[in-house]
C-alpha angles and dihedrals in degrees: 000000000000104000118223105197136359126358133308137203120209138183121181128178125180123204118174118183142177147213088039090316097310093118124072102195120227103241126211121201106229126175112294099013144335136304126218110211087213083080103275135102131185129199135198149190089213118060115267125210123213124216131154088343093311114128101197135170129187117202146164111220116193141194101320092354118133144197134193144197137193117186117176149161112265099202101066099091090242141144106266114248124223134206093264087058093042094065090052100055085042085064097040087046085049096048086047090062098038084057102048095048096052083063102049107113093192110158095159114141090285108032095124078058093039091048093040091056102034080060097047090048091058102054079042099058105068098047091050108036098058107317095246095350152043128295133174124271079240092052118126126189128181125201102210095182126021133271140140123245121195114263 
């Protein structure tokens, strides 16, 4: 998240289960982030806390200010990725979109609505995804006072 104007406050938690949420993964803490055991790790660049297989930061970002998350399967036999290049693929992720969305030719019974809504997805993608990084699909963050963040 890189943050535009004022201050934000921010909590994330991030809970990754398995076998349809059964399974509350042990968590190491490893440089840089956690690891769930269930084949997933997530790093940082905010300190994160680890209680009953939840993974959680709480944060202020200010003016120009920026925070990133990775969070990735362990088990893929990838490079790991880290937050710098996080916030790379989150760019390269936001121009593919863009992109695709300049072509699109949909003319369909709500496309003013349609329209309206795919371009607003994509500024409000960045500064809810990760803010300039990669968060889990369980992710969960909470603004507690108001801010903008750069779409």
């Amino acid at each position: 998240m890189l943050n535009v104007r004022g201050t934000v406050e921010m909590r994330v938690e991030v809970a990754p289960r398995s076998d349809y949420g059964r399974v509350v993964p042990t968590v190491e803490v490893v440089a840089g982030g956690v690891r769930f055991v269930d084949g997933c790790e997530l790093d940082a660049t905010v300190d994160l806390t680890v209680a009953d297989g939840t993974a959680s930061a709480e944060f202020t970002v200010s003016d120009g200010e920026s925070v990133t998350f990775v969070l990735e399967t362990t088990d893929t036999g990838a490079d790991d990725l880290t937050p710098e290049d996080g916030a790379g693929l989150l760019d390269a992720t936001m121009a593919f979109w863009r992109r695709w969305l300049a072509q699109s030719t949909y003319t369909g019974p709500t496309s003013s609505s349609w329209t309206s809504t795919a371009r607003s997805s994509t500024r409000s993608t960045r500064s809810t995804s990760t803010a300039r990084g990669s968060t889990a699909p369980r992710a969960r963050s909470r603004s507690a006072r108001s801010g903008t963040s750069r779409p």
